[in-house]
Each structure stands twice: as C-alpha cells, then as structure tokens.
C-alpha positions as CSV (number, residue, x, y, z in Angstrom):
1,X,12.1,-45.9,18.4
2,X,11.5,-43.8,15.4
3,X,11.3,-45.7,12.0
4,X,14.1,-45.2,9.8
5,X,11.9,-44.0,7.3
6,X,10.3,-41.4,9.4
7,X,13.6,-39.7,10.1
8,X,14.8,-36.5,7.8
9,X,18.3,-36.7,6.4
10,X,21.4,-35.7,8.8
11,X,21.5,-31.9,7.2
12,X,18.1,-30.9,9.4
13,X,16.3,-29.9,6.2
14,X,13.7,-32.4,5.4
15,X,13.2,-33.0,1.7
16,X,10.1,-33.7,-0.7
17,X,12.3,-37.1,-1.4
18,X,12.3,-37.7,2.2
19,X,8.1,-37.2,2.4
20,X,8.1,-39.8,-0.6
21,X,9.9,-41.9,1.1
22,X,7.4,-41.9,4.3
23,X,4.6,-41.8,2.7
24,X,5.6,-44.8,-0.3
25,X,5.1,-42.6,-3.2
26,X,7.3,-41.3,-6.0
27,X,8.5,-37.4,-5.5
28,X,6.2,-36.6,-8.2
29,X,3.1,-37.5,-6.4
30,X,4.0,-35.8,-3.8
31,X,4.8,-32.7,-5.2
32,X,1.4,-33.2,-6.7
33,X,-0.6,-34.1,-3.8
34,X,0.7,-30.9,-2.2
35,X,0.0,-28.6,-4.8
36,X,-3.8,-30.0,-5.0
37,X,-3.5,-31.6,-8.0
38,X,-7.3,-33.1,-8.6
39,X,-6.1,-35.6,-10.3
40,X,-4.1,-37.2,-7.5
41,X,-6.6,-39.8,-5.4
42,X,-7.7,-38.3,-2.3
43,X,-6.3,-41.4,0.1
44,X,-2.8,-40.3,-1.6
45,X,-3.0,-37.0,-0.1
46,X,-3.8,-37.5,2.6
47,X,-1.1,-40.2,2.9
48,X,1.6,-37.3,1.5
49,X,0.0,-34.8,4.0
50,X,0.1,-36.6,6.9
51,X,3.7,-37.4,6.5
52,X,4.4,-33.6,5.6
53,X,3.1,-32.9,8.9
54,X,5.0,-35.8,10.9
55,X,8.7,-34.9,9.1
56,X,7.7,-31.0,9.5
57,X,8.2,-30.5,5.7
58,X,8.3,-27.6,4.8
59,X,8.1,-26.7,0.5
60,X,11.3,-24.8,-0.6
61,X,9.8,-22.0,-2.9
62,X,13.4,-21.0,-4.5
63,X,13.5,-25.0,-5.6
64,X,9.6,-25.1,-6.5
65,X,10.2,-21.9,-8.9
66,X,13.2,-23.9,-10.5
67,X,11.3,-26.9,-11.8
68,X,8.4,-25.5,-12.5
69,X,9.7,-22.0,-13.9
70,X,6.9,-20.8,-11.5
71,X,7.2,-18.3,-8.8
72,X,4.9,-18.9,-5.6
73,X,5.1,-15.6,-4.9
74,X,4.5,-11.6,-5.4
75,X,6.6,-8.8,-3.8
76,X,5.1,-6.0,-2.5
77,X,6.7,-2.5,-1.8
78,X,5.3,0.2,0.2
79,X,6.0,3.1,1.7
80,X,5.9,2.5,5.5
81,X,3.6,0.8,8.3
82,X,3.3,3.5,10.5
83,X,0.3,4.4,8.0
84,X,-3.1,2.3,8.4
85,X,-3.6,3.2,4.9
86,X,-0.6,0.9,3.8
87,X,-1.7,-1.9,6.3
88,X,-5.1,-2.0,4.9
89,X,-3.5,-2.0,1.3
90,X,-1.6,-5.1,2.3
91,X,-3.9,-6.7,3.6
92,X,-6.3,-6.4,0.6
93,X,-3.3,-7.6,-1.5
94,X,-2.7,-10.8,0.7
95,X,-6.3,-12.0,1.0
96,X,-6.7,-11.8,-3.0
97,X,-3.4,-13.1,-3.8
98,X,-3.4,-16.1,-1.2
99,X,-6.6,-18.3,-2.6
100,X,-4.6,-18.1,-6.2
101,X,-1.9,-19.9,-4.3
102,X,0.6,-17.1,-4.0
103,X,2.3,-15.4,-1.2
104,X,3.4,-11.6,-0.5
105,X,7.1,-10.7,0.2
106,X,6.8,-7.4,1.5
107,X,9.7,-4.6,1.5
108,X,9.5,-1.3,3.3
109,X,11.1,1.1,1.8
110,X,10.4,4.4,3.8
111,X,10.0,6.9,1.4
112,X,13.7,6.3,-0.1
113,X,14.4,5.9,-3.5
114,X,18.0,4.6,-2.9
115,X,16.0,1.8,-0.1
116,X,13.7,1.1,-2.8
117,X,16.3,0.4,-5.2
118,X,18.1,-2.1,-3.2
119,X,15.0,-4.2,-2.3
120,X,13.7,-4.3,-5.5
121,X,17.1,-5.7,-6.5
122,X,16.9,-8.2,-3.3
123,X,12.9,-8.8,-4.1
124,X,14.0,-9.8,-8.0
125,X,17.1,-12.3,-6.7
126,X,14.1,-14.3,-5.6
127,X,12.6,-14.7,-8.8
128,X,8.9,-13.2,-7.9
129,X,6.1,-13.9,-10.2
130,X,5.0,-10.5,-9.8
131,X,5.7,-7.3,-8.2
132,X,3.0,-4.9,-6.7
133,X,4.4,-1.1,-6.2
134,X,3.6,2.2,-4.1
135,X,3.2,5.1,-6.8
136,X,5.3,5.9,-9.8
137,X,8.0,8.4,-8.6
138,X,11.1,6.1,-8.5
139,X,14.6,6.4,-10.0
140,X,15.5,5.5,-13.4
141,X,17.9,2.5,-12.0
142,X,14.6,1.3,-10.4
143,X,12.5,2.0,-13.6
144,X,15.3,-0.1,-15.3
145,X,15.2,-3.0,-12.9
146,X,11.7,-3.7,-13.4
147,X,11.7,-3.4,-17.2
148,X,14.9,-5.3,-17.7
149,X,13.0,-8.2,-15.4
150,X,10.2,-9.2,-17.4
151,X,8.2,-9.7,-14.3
152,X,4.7,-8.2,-14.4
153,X,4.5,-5.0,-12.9
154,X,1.1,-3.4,-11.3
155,X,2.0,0.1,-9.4
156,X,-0.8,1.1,-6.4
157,X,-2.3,4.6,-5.5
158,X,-1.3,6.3,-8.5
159,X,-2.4,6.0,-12.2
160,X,-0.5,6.7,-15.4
161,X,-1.9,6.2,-18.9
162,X,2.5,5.3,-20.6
163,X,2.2,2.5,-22.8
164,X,3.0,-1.0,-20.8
165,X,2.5,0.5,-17.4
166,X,-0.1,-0.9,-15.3
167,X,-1.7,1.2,-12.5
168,X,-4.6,0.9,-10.1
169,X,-5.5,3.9,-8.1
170,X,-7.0,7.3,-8.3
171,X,-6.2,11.3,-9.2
172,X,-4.4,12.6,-5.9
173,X,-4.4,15.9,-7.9
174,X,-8.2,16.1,-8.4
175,X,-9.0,14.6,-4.6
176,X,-7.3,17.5,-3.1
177,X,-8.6,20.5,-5.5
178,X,-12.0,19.0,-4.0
179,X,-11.2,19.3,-1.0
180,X,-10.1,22.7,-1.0
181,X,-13.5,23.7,-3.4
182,X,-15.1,22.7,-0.3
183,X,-13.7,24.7,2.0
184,X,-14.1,28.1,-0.7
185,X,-17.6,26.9,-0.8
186,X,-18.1,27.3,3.3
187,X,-16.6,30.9,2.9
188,X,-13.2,30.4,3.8
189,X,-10.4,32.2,2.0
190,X,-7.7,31.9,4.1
191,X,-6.6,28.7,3.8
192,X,-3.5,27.2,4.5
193,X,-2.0,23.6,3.5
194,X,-0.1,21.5,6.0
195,X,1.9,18.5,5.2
196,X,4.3,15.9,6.5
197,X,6.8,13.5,4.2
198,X,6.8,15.3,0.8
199,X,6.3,12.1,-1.2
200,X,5.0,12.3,-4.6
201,X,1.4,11.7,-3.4
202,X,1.6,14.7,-1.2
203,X,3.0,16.9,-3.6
204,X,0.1,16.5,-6.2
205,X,-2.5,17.0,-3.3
206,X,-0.5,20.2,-2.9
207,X,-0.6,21.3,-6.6
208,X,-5.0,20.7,-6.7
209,X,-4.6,22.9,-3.8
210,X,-2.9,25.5,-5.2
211,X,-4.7,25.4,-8.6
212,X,-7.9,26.1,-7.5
213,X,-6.6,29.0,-5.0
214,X,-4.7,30.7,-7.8
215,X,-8.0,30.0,-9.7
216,X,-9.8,32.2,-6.8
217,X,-7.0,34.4,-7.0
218,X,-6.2,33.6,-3.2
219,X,-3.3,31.9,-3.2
220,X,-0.2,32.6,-1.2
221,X,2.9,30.9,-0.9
222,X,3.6,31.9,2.9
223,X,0.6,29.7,3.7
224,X,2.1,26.4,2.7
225,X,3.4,24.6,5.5
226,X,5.4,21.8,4.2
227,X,7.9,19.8,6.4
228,X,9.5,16.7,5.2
229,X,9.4,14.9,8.6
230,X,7.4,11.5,8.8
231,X,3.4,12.3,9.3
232,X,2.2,11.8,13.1
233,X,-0.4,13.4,15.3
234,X,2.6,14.7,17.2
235,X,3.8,16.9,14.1
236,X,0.5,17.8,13.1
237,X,-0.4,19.1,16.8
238,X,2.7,20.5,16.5
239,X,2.4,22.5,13.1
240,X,-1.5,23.7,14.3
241,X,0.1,25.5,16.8
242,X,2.7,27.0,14.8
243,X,0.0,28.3,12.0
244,X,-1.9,29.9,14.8
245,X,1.2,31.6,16.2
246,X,2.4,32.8,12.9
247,X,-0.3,33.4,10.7
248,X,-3.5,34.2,13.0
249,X,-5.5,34.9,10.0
250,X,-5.3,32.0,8.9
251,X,-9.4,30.3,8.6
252,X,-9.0,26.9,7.7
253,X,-5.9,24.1,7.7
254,X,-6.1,21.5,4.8
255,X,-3.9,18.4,5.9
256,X,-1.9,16.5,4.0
257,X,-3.0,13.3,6.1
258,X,-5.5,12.8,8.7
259,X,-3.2,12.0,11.5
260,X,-1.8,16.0,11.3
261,X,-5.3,16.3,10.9
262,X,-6.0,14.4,14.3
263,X,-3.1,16.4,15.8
264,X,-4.5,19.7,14.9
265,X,-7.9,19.0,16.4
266,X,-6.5,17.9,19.5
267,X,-4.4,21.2,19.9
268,X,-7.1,23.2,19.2
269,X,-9.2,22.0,22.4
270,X,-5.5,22.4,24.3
271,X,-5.0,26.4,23.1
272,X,-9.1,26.8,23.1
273,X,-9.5,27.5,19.1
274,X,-12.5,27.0,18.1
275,X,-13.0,24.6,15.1
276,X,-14.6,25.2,12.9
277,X,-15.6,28.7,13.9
278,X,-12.4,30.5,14.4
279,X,-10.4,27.9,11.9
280,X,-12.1,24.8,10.0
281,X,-9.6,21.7,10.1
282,X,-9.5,19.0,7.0
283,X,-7.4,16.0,6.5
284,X,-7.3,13.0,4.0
285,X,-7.2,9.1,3.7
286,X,-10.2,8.8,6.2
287,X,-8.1,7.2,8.8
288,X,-9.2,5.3,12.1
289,X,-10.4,7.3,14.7
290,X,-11.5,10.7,12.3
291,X,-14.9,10.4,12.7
292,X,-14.5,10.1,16.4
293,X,-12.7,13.6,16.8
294,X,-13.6,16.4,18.4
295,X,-15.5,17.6,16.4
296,X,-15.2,14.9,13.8
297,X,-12.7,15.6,11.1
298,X,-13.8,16.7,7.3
299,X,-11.9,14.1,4.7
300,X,-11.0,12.5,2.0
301,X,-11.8,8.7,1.7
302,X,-9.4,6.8,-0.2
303,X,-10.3,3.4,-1.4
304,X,-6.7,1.7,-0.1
305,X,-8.8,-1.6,0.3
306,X,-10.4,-1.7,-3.7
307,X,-7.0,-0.4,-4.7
308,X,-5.4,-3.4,-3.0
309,X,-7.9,-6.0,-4.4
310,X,-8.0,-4.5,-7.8
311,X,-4.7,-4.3,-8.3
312,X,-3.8,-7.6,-7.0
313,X,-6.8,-9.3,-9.7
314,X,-5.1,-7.4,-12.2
315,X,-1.2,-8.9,-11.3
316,X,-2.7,-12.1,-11.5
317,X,-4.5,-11.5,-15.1
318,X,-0.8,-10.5,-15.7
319,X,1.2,-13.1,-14.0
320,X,-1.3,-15.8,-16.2
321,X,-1.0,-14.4,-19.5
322,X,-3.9,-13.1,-19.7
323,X,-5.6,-9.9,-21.3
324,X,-6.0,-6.9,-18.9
325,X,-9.4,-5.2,-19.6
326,X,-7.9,-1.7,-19.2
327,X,-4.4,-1.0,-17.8
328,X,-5.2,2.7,-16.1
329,X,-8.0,1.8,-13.3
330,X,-9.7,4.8,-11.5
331,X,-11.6,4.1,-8.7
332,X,-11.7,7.5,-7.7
333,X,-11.9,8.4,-4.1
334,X,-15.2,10.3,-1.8
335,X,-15.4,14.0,0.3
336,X,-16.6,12.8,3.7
337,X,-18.1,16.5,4.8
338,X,-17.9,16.6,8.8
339,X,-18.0,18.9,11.8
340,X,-14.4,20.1,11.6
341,X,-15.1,22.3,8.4
C-alpha cells in the first residue's frame, strides 16, 4: 500500500509542499534543490529529485514567477511554420535560451497584425521574462503593449537604429538590390519580380529591386508579379507559368522566396523552358532542397540560425540587467551564385 506520505493531495495536482513532505525537507530546500542551487548538499537533491519523480511533480511556472518576481520563460512570435526559415529560427532561439534555464512560448501569428495583437496580449498575461519578435511592422496597439510592459523586447530579421529598440538581423532592402545587380551583371534586362505574402520583409526585397532597375533605367511596373497568397512551390509553379504566358520576354524571374523559386524550376522542365538560357530563375532564404534543383537555384542565404542565437544572447543580456554592446546587430546575409541564373 502506498505510504501516506507518498500520496499527492485529493485535487490531483501535486505540490512542492507535498515533495517536502516525501522527501523530509522544508519547501525551501526543495524549491532550491530543483532550481540547482550549489549550495544545497548533493544527497539532498537527489532526495528532492527522486521524490519529484515518484509524485510526478511537476513546477508551476505562473506560481515560480510570483515568489520569485522571475519569469521562466520567453515568448516568441513568428510569422508561420510552413517556412523552414522560421523553424530553424526557433530552434536557434530554444537551444540558447534553454541552458540559461528558460523556456519558449511560441505564438503563430500568420502574417496578421490583428492575430499578433491578441497573442501578444495572451503571451504578456503570463508574465514572460522576455519577448523575441518577427520584424518591426506591427500596429501601434501592439507597439503599445510591449512598451507599456516593461518586458525586454529583441525583434528578429529586421534592424532599426530608434532609440530603445533592440534588433538583430540584416538589410532585406540591400539583400535583394544584390540580387538583382547580379542578374544585370549576367546581361539580363528583363527581369521580372515574383512574390507570395506581401509581409514587410517582402516588400523591401521588392523596393532593392526596383531601385537598382530604375537606376538601369529598366524598370517596369507590369513586371511585378505580387500576389498576397501564402508562399508554396505550388504558387510559384503556378506564377512561372503565368509570366511565361503573359510576358514571353520576360529573361529572368527574381523570387521573393525560394519555394516560388523551387516551383518555377520545376515548371520550367514541365513546359520545356530552358533555365537559365531562355529565362534565369532566383529565389532567396537558401531553403532545403535549392541546391538540389534542376539546375540548382541562384539565392540569397540568410543567417535565420545566427539571427536566432544572437538575438536570443542579446534577450538574456536584457532580461539580466545587463549592458547590450550595440542594440542594432547586422549580420548581413551571402549571394549563393548557381546554375539557375
């Protein structure tokens, strides 16, 4: 029969009082022993531990937060999952945040400004110790939240040089004027730009695009292929076709993404176009899978992972009161030339 002492209390949630009780310690020690205290005497842990693990304790981070005015954790907002970019961001985030102790409370806010709103408002109920955030294009209720919060604030893929804002990421304006120098440098001067959900990100890939066309004097609007759809090989196979119909001229196809990118490529071998002979094809984030096209797609390489650990390093400098080296980090990005253009 199970010792009295063993058993949680008749509500199902087992409590650190009930783990002191098990193990013959005060609360205190326990709730030391599990944070891993050094001064707490190694035989005492693993007394505290062992009876965590019998009673299935299991820490209540709202409670922890409210005696220790300590949050064990960091919300993280991003865009969508669909993207390997974001999944390799978040996962960069995680594994520098979890050694400090802290955990990630990840939102999703698909590209809405209203969705972001309300989790940000959700994410702050839970008193965060910080908060990690796609970009910088958000509404001014959001913009309020965060201020009126207090909680250390470090926005990804973007950077601003405002005073108080921190940012880690690099010039999506800049990336996507060099991709297009590129493609005025192999001779082309027809050359369109395809994208795929319109975010802020997109939009300043756009604007490099066109300022170094209108700089050639080659730009024209009717060339600008934007649809506000969510990104996918589908759409970009899709929008290839499309171009080709519509604007046969047409000698190269910059891509807002690689997976239109991807698409493109694979319609060309379906309607026989030749790439990059008849029409180069050129994408950006470096995605999985782009230097195994046919023939292997021409990108931009964006450093989600660096971002990711950067960023989190500098939340944590932040969320410990310490000084931040420089609030604006660029860590720029690289032109990955391949056989597509």
């Amino acid at each position: 029969m199970t010792s009295s002492r063993l058993r949680p209390r008749a509500t199902g949630r087992t409590t650190l009082a009930d783990v002191a009780v098990a193990a013959g310690v005060s609360p205190i020690t326990v709730s030391r022993a599990l944070r891993g205290e050094r001064a707490v005497d190694p035989a005492l842990v693993e007394r505290v531990q062992a009876a965590a693990r019998q009673l299935g304790y299991v820490p209540d981070p709202a409670a922890r937060a409210l005696a220790s005015q300590r949050s064990s954790h960091v919300a993280v907002l991003v865009p969508m999952l669909s993207n390997a970019l974001f999944v390799d961001l978040l996962e960069a985030v995680q594994r520098s945040l979890r050694p400090a102790g802290y955990q990630t409370l990840m939102g999703v806010t698909h590209y809405d400004a209203e969705e972001e709103e309300s989790l940000l408002r959700e994410q702050l109920l839970q008193r965060p110790a910080g908060l990690l955030l796609t970009g910088l294009d958000r509404s001014d209720a959001a913009r309020a939240l965060i201020a009126q919060s207090g909680v250390p604030c470090v926005h990804l893929m973007e950077m601003s040089s405002a005073p108080g804002v921190y940012s880690v990421g690099f010039s999506q304006l800049e990336a996507g004027a060099e991709l297009t120098r590129h493609l005025l440098a192999r001779g082309h001067r027809r050359i369109a730009f395809a994208a795929a959900q319109l975010d802020a990100r997109t939009l300043q890939r756009l604007e490099g695009w066109r300022r170094e066309l209108r700089a050639a004097g080659l730009h024209d609007a009717a060339r600008e292929w934007l649809d506000p759809a969510p990104s996918s090989i589908a759409l970009g196979a899709r929008m290839f076709a499309q171009i080709m119909r519509e604007q046969p001229g047409v000698d190269a196809v910059f891509f807002c993404n690689d997976d239109l990118a991807q698409g493109a490529l694979l319609a060309a071998l379906r309607l026989g176009v030749a790439v990059p002979g008849q029409v180069a094809v050129a994408g950006f984030n470096d995605l999985t899978g782009s230097d195994q096209m046919l023939p292997a797609l021409t990108t931009v390489r964006t450093p989600r992972a660096e971002i990711g650990h950067a960023a989190a390093r500098m939340l944590l400098s932040l969320m410990q009161g310490e000084a931040v080296a420089s609030p604006c980090v660029d860590l720029g990005y690289e032109l990955v030339v391949r056989a597509s253009t």
